[in-house]
DSSP file (Angstrom, degrees, kcal/mol; ACC not computed):
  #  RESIDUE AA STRUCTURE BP1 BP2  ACC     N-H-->O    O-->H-N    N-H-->O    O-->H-N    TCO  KAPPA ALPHA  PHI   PSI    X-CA   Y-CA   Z-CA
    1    1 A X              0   0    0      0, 0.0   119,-0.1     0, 0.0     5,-0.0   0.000 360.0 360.0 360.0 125.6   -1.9   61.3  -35.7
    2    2 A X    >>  -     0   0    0    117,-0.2     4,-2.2   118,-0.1     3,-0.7  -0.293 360.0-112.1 -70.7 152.4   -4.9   61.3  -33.3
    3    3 A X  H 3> S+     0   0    0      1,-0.2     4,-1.6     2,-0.2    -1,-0.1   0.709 113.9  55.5 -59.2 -40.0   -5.2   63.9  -30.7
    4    4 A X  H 3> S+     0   0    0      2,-0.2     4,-1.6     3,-0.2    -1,-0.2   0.640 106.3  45.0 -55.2 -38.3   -4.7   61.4  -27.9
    5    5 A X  H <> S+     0   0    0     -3,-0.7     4,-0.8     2,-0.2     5,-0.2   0.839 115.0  56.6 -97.3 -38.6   -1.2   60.0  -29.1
    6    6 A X  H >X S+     0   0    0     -4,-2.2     3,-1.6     2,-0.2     4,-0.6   0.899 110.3  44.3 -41.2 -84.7   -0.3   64.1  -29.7
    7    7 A X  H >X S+     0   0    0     -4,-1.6     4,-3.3     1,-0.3     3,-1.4   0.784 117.8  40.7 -78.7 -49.8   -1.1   64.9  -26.1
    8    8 A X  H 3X S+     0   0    0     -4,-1.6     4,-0.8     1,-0.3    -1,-0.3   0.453 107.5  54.5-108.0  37.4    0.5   62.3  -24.6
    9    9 A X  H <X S+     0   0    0     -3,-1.6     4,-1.2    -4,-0.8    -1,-0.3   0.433 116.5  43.4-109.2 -15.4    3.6   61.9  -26.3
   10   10 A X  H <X S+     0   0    0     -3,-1.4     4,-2.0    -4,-0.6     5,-0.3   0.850 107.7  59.2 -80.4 -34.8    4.1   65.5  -25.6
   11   11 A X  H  X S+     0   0    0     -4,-3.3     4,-0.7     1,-0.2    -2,-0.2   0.815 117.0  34.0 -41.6 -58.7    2.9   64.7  -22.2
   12   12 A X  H  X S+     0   0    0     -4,-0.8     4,-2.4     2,-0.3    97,-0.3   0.788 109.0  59.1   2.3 -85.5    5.9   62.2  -22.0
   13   13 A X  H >X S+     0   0    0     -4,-1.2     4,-2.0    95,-0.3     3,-1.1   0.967 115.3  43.8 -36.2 -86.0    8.3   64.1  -24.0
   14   14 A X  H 3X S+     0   0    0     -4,-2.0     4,-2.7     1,-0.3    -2,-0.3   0.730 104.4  63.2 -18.6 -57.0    7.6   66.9  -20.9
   15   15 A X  H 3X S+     0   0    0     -4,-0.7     4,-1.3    -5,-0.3    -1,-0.3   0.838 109.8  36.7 -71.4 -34.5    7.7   64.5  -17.9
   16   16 A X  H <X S+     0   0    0     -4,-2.4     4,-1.5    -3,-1.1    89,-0.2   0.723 106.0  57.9 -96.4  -2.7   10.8   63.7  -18.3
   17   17 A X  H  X S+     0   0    0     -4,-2.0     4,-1.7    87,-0.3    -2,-0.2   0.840 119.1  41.1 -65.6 -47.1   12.5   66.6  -19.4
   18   18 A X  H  X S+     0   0    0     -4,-2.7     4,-1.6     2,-0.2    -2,-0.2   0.688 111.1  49.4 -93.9  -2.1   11.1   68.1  -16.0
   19   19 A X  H  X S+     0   0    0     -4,-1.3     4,-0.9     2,-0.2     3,-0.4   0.969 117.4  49.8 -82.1 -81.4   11.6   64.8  -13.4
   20   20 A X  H >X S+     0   0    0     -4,-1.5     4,-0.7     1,-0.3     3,-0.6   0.620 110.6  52.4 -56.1 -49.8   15.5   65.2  -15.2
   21   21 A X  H >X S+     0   0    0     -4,-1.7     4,-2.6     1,-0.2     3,-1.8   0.949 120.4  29.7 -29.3 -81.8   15.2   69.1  -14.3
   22   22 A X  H 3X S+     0   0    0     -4,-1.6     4,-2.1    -3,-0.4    -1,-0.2   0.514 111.2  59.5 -60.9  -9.3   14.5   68.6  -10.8
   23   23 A X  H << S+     0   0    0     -4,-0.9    -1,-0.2    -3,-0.6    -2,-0.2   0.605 114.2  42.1 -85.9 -21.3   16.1   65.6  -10.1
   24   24 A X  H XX S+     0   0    0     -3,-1.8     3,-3.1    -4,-0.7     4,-0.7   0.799 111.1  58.2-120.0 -65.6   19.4   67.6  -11.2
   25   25 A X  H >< S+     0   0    0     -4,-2.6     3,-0.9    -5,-0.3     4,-0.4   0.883 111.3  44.3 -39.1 -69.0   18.0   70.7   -9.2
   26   26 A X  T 3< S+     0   0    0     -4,-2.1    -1,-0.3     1,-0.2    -2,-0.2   0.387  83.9  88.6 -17.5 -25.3   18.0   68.4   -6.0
   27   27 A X  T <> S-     0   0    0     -3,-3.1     4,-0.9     2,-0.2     6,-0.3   0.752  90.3-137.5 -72.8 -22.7   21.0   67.1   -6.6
   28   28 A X  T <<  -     0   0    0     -3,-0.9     2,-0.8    -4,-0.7     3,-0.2   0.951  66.9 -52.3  56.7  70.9   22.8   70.1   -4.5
   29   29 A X  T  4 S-     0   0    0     -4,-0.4    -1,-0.2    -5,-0.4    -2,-0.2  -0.781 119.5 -14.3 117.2-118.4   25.6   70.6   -6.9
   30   30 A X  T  4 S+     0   0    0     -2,-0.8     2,-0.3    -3,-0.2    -1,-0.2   0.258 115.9  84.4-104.8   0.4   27.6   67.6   -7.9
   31   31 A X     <  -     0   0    0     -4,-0.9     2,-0.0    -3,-0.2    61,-0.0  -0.862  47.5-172.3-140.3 129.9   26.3   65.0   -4.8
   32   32 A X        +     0   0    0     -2,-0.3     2,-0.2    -4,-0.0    -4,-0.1  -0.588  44.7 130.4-105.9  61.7   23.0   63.0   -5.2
   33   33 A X    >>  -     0   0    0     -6,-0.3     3,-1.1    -2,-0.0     4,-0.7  -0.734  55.0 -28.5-123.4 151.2   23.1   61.7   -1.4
   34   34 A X  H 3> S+     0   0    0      1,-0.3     4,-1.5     2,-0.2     5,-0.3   0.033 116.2  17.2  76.3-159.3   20.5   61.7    1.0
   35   35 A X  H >> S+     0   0    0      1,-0.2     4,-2.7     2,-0.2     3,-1.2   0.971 125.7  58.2 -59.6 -46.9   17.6   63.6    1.9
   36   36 A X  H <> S+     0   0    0     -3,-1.1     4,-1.6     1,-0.3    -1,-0.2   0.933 106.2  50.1 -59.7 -33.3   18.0   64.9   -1.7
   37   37 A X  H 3< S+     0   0    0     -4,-0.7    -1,-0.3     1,-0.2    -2,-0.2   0.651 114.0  41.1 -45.3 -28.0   17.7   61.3   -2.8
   38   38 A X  H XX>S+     0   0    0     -4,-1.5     4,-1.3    -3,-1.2     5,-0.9   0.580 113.3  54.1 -85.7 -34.9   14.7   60.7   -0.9
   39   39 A X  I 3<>S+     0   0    0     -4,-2.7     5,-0.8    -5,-0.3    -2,-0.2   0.768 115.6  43.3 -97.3 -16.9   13.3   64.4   -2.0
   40   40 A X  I 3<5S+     0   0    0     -4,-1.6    -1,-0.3    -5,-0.4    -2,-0.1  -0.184 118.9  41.6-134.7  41.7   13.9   63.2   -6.0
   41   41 A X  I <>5S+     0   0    0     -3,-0.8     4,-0.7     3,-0.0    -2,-0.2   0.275 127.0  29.5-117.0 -78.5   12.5   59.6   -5.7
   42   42 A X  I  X5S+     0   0    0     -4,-1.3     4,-0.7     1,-0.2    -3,-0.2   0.882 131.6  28.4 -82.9 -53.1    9.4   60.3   -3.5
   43   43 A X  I  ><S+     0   0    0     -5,-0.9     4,-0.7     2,-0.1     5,-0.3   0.794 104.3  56.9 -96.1 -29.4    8.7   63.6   -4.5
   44   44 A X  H  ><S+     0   0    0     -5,-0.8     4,-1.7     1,-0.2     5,-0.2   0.978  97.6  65.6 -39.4 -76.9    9.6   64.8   -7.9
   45   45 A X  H  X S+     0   0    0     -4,-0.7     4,-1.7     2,-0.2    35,-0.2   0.626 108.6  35.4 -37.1 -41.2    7.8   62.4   -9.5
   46   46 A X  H  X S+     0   0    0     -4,-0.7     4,-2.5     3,-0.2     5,-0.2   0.940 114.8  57.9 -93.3 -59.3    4.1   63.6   -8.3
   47   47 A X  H  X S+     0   0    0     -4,-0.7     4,-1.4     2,-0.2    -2,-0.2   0.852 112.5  40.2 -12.3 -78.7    5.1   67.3   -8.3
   48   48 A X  H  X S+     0   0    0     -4,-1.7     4,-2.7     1,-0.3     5,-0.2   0.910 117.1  44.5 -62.6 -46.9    5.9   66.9  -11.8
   49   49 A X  H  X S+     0   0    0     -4,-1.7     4,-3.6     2,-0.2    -1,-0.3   0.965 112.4  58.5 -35.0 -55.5    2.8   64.5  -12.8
   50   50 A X  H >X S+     0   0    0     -4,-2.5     3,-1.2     2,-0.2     4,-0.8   0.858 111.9  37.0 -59.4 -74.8    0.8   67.1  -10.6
   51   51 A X  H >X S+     0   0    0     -4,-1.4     4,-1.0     1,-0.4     3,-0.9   0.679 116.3  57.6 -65.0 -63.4    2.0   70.4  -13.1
   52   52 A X  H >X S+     0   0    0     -4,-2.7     4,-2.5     2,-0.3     3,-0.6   0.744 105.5  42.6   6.9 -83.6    1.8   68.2  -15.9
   53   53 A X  H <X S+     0   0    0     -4,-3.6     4,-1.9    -3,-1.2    -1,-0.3   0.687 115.0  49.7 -58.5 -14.3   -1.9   67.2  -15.6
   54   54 A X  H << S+     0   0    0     -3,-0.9    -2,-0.3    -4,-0.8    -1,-0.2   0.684 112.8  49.8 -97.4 -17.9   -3.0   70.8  -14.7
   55   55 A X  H << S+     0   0    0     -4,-1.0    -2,-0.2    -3,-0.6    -3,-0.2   0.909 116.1  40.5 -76.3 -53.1   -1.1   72.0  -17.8
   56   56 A X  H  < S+     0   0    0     -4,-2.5    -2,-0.2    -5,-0.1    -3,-0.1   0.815  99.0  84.7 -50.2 -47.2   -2.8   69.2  -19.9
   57   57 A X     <  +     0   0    0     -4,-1.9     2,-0.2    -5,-0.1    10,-0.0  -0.197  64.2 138.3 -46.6 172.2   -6.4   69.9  -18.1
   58   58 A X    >>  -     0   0    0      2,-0.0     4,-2.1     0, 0.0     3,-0.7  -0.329  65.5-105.6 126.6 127.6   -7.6   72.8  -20.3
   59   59 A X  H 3> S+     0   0    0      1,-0.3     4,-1.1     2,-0.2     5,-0.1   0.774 117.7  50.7 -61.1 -24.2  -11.0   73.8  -21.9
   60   60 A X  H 3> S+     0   0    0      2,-0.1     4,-0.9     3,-0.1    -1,-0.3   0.862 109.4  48.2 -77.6 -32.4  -10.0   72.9  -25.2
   61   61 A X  H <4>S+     0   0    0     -3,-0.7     5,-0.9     2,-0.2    -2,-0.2   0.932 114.0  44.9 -98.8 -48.7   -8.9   69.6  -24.2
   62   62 A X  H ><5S+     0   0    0     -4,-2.1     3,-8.7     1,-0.2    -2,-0.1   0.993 111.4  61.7 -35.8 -68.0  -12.4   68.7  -22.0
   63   63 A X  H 3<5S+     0   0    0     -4,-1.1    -1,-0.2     1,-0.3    -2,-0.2   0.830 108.5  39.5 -25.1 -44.4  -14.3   70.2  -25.3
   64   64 A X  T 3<5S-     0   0    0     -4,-0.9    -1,-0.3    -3,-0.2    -2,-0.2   0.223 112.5-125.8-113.1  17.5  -12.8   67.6  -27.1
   65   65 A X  T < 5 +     0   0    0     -3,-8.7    -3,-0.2    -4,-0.2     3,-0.1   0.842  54.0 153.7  39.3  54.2  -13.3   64.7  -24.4
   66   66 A X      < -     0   0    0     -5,-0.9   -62,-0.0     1,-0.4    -1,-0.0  -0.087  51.0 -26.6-100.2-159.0   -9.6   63.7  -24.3
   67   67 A X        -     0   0    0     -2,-0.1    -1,-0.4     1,-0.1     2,-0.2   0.161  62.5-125.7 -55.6 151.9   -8.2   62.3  -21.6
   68   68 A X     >  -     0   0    0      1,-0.1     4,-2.5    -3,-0.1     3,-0.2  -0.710  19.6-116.9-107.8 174.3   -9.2   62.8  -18.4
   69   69 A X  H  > S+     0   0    0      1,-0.3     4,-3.5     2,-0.3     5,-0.4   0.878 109.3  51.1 -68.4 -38.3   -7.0   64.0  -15.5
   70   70 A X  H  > S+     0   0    0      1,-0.3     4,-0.9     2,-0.2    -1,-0.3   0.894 116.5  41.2 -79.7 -27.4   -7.1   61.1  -13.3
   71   71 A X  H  > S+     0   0    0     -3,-0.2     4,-1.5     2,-0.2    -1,-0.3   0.850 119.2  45.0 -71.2 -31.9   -6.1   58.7  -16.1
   72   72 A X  H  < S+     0   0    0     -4,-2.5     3,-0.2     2,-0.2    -2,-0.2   0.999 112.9  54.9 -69.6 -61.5   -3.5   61.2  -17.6
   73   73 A X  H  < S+     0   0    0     -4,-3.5     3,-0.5     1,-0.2    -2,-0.2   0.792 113.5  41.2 -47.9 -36.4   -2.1   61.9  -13.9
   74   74 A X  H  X S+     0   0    0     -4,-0.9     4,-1.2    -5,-0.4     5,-0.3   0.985 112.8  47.7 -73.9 -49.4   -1.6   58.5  -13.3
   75   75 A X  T  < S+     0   0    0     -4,-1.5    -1,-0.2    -3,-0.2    -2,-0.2   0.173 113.7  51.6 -67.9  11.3   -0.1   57.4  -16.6
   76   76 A X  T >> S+     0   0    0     -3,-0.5     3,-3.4     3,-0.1     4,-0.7   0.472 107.5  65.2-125.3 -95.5    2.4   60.8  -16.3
   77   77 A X  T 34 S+     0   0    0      1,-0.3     4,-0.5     2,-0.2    -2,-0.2   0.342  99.1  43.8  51.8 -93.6    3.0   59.1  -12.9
   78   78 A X  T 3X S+     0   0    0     -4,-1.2     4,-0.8     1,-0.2    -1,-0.3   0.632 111.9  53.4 -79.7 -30.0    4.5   56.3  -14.0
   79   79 A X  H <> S+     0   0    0     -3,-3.4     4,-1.1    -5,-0.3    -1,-0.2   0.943 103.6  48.4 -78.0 -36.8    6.5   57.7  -16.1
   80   80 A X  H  < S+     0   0    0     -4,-0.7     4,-0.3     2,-0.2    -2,-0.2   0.518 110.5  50.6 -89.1  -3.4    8.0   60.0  -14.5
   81   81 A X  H >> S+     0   0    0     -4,-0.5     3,-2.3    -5,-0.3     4,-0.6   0.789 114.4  48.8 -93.4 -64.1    9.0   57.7  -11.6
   82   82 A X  H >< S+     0   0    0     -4,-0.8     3,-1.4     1,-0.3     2,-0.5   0.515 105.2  65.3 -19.7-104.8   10.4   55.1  -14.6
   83   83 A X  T >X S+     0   0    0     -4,-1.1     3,-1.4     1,-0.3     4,-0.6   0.159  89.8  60.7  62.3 -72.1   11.9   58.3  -15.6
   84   84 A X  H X> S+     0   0    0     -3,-2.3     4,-1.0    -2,-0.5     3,-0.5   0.730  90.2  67.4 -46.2 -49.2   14.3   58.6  -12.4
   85   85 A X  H <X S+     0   0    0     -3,-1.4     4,-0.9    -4,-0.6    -1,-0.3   0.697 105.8  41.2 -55.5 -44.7   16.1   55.6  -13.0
   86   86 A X  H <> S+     0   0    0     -3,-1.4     4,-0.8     1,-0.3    -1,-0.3   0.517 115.1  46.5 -68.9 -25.6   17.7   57.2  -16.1
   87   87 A X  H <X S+     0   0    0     -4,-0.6     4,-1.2    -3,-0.5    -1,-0.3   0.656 108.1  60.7-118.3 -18.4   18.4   60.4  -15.0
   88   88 A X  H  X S+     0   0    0     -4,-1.0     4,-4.8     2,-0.2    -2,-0.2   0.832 105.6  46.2 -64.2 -54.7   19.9   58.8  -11.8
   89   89 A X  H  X S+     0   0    0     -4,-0.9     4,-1.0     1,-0.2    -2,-0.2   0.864 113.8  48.7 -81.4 -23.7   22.5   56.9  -13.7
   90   90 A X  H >X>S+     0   0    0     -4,-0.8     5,-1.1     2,-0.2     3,-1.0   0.975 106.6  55.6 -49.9 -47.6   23.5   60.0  -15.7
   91   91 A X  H ><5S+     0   0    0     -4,-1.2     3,-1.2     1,-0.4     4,-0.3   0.925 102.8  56.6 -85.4 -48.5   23.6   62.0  -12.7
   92   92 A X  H 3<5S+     0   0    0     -4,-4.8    -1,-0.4     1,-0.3    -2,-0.2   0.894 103.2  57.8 -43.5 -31.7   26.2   59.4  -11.3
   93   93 A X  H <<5S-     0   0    0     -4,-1.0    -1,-0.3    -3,-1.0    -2,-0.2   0.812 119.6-108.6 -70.6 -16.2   28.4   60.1  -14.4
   94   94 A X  T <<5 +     0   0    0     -3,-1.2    -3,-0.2    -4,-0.5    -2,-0.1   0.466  53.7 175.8 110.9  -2.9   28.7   63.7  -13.8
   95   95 A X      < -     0   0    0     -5,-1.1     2,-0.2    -4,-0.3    -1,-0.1  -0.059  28.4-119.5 -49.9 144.9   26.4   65.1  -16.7
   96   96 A X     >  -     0   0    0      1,-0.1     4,-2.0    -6,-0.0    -1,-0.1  -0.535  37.8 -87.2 -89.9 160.8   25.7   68.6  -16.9
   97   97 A X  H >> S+     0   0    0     -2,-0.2     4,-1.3     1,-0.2     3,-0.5   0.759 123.9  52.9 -30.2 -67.9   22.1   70.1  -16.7
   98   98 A X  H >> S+     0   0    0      1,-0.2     4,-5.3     2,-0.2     3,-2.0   0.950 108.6  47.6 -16.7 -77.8   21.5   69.7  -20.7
   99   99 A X  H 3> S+     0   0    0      1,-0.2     4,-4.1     2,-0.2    -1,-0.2   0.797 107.9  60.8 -43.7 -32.4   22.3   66.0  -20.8
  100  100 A X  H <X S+     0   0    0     -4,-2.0     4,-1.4    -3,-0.5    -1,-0.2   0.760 116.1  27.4 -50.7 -48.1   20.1   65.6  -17.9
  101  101 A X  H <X S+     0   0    0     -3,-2.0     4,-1.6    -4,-1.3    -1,-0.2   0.930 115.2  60.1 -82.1 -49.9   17.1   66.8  -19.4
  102  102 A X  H  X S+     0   0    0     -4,-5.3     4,-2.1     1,-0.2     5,-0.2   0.956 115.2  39.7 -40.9 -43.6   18.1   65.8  -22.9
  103  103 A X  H  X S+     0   0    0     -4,-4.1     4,-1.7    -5,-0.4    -1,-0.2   0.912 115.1  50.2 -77.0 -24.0   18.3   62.0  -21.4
  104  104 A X  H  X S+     0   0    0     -4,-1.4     4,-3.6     3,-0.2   -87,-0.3   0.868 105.6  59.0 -63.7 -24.8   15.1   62.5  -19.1
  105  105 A X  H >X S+     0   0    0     -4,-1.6     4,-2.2   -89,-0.2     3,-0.8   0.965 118.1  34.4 -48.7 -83.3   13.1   64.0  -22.7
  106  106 A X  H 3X S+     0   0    0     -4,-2.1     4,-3.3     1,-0.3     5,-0.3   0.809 114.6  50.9 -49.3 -62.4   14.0   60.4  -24.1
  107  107 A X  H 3X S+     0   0    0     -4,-1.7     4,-3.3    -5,-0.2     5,-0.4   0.849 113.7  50.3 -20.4 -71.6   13.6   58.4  -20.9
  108  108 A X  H <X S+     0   0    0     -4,-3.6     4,-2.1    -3,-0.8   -95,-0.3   0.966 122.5  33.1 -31.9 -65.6    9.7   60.5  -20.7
  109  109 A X  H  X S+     0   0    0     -4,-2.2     4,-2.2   -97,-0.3    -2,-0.2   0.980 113.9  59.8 -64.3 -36.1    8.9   59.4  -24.5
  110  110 A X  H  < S+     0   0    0     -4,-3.3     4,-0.3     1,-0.2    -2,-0.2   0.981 114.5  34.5 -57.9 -54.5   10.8   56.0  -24.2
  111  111 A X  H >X S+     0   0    0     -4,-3.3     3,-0.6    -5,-0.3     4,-0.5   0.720 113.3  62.8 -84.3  -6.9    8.2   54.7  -21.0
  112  112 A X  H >X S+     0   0    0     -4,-2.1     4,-1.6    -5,-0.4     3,-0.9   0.915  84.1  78.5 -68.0 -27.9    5.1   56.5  -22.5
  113  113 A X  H 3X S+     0   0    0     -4,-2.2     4,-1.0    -5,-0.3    -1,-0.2   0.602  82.0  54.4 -42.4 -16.4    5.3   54.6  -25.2
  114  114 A X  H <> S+     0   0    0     -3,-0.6     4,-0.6    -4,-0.3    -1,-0.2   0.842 112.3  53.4 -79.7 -36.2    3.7   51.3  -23.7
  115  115 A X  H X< S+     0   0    0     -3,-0.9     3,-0.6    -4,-0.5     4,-0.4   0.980 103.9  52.1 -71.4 -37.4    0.6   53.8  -22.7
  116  116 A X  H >< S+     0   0    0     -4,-1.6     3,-2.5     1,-0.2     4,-0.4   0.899  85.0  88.0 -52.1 -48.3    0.1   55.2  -26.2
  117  117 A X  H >< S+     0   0    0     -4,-1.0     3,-1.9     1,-0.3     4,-0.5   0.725  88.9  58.4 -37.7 -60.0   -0.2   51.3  -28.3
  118  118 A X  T << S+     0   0    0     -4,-0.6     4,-0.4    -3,-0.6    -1,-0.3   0.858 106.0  40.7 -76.6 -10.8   -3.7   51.5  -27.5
  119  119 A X  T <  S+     0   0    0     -3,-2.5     3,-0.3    -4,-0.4    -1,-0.2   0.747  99.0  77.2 -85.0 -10.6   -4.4   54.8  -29.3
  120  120 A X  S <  S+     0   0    0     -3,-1.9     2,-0.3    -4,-0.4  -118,-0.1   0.965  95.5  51.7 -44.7 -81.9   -2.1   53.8  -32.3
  121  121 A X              0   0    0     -4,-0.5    -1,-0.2     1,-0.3    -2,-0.2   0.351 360.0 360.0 -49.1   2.0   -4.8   51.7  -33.5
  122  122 A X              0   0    0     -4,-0.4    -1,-0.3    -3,-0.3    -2,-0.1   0.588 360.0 360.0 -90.9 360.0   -7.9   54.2  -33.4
């Protein structure tokens, strides 16, 4: 497995485990209404991207000319706003913290996947 598809299938795996975290942290309880709705649409999603890329950024990972931040921060991005949708419709069922993350993990790997296909093939 190439270094590339490593990092950002963990990258993935990560962003949505932690937009499900916060989205659930926001929720203020049992009630997704409101300003917290607004604060875990608009804002999670680049928070988490943000942590994400500065976790990923690293001297080992420059050394080895892997991704670079503003393409990683964008593609974690987009995932993690994809991301919401999932963890939104949990959060309507009532799911507890776990499930929340467990389903944001998959959600995170499920929509990185389009960005990884070009790195299968190297």
């Amino acid at each position: 497995m190439s270094p590339h598809l490593k990092q950002f299938l963990a990258g993935g795996t990560l962003t949505g485990a932690v937009t499900g975290l916060f989205v659930d942290a926001a929720s203020y309880g049992d009630e997704l209404s409101g300003a917290g709705a607004v604060f875990a649409f608009l804002v999670v999603p680049g928070i988490t991207a943000a942590v994400l890329t500065g976790i990923f950024r690293n001297e080992k990972n420059r050394a080895k000319r892997l991704l670079s931040p503003r393409w990683l921060f964008a593609r974690l991005l987009c995932v993690a706003y994809l991301t919401t949708f999932p963890v939104f419709g949990v959060l309507a069922g009532g799911a507890t913290v776990p499930q929340v993350v467990l389903v944001g993990a998959i959600s995170g790997t499920f929509w990185a996947m389009p960005f990884m296909l070009p790195f299968v093939s190297r």
